[in-house]
C-alpha positions in Angstrom: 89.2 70.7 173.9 86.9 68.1 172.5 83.8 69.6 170.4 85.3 72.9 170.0 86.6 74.6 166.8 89.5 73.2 165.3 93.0 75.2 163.5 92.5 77.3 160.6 92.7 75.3 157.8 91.6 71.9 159.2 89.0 69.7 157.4 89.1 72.1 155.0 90.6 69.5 152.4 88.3 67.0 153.6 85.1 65.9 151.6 81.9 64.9 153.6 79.7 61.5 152.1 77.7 62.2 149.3 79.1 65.5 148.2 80.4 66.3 145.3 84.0 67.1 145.8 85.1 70.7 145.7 88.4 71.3 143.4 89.3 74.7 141.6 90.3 74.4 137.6 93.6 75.1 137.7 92.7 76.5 133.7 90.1 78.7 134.8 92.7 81.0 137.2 93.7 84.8 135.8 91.3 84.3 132.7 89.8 87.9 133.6 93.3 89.1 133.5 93.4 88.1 129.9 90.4 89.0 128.6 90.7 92.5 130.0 94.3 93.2 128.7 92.4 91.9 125.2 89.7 94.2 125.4 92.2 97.2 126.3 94.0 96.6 123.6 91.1 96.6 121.4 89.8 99.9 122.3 93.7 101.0 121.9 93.4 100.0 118.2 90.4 101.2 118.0 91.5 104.9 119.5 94.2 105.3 117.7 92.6 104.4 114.1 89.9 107.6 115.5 93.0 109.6 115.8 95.1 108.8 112.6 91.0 109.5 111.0 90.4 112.9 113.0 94.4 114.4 111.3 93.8 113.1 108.3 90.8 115.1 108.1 92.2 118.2 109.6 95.2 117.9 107.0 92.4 117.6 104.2 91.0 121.1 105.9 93.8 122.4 106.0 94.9 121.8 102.1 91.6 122.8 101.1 91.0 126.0 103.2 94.9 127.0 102.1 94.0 126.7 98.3 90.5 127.7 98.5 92.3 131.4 100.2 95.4 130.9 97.5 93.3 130.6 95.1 90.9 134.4 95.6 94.1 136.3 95.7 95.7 135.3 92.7 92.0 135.6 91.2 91.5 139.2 93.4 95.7 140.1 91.6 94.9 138.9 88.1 96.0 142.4 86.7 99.6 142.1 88.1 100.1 139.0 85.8 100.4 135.6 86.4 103.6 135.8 88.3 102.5 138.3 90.6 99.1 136.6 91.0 100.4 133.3 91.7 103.4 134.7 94.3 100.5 136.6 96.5 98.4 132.9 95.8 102.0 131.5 97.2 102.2 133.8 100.0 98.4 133.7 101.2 99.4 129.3 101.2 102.1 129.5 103.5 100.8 131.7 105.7 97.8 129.0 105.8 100.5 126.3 106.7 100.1 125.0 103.4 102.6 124.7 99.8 101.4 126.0 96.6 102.0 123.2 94.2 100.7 124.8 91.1 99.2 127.9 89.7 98.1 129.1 87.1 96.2 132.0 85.5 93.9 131.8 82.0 92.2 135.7 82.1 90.8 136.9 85.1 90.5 132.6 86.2 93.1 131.2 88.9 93.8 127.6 89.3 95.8 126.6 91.8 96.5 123.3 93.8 98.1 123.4 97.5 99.2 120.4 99.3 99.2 119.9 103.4 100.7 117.4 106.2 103.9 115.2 106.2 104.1 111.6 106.0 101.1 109.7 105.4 98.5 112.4 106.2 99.2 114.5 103.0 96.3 116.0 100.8 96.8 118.0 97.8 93.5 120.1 97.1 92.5 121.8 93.8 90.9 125.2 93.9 89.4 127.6 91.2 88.3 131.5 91.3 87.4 134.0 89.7 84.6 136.5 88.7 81.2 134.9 88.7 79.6 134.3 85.2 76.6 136.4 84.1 73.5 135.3 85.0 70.0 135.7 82.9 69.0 138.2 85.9 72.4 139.9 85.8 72.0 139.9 82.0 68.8 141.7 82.0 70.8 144.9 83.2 70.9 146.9 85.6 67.9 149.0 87.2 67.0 152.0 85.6 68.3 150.7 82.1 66.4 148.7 79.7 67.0 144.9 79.6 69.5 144.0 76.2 67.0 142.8 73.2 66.0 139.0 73.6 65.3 139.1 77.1 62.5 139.3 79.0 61.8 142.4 81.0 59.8 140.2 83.6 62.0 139.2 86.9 62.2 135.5 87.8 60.0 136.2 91.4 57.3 137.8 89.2 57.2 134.9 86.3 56.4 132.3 89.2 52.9 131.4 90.0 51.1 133.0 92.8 51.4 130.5 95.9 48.2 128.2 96.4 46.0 129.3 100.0 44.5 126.2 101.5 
């Protein structure tokens, strides 16, 4: 069988005149291999600094939502004393998942810290409440009654100026 096709695999080794010859880099094999386990383990760092971001804000949530609610019922049982405020503020922080650090009670004013989360996600949050101070319009009085002498029987809306029409 002159002039027909040869085996598999013959003259495949063999160069022809003026070609350049053909070799593989031996270097150059399974380099995708690498650089795609390096960029996997990239985005693995990458995800799990997200994730150890995402609870350590939760925890912070947590802590602050927990003394923020501690905090309104010791202020809301002020007149049971400070023992009795702070053990409803203690109560109201567990049930929140969180642990009542401190409290304390000046007057009708709570102050209380809670801390959340274990390990290295822990935040400790500091929270104040109490009855709002009195403000100019709440010091004028109340309808019906004449404002206290030194202030001004005028409303803040009516002192502003009328708005401009283009």
């Amino acid at each position: 069988m002159s002039g027909g096709l040869g085996r598999v695999g013959e003259g495949a080794g063999e160069l022809r005149e003026g070609s350049p010859p053909r070799r593989r880099l031996a270097s150059d094999r399974g380099s995708a291999t690498v650089w795609s386990v390096g960029a996997i383990a990239v985005l693995c760092v990458v995800f799990g600094v997200v994730l150890a971001l995402g609870q350590a804000v939760v925890v912070r949530h947590r802590a602050a939502g927990g003394a923020d609610l501690a905090a309104l019922a010791a202020a809301d049982h002020w007149a049971a004393g400070g023992a009795g405020a702070c053990a409803r503020a203690e109560r109201v922080a567990r049930a929140q998942g969180t642990r009542l650090v401190r409290c304390a009670m000046v007057g009708e004013i709570s102050d209380v810290t809670a801390t959340a989360g274990r390990g290295v996600f822990v935040a400790e949050v500091r929270a104040r409440a109490g009855p709002a101070e009195l403000t100019p319009s709440a010091a004028a009085g109340t309808p019906g009654q004449p404002p206290p002498p030194g202030t001004s029987p005028v409303s803040p809306a009516e002192s502003l100026p009328p708005p401009e029409v283009p």
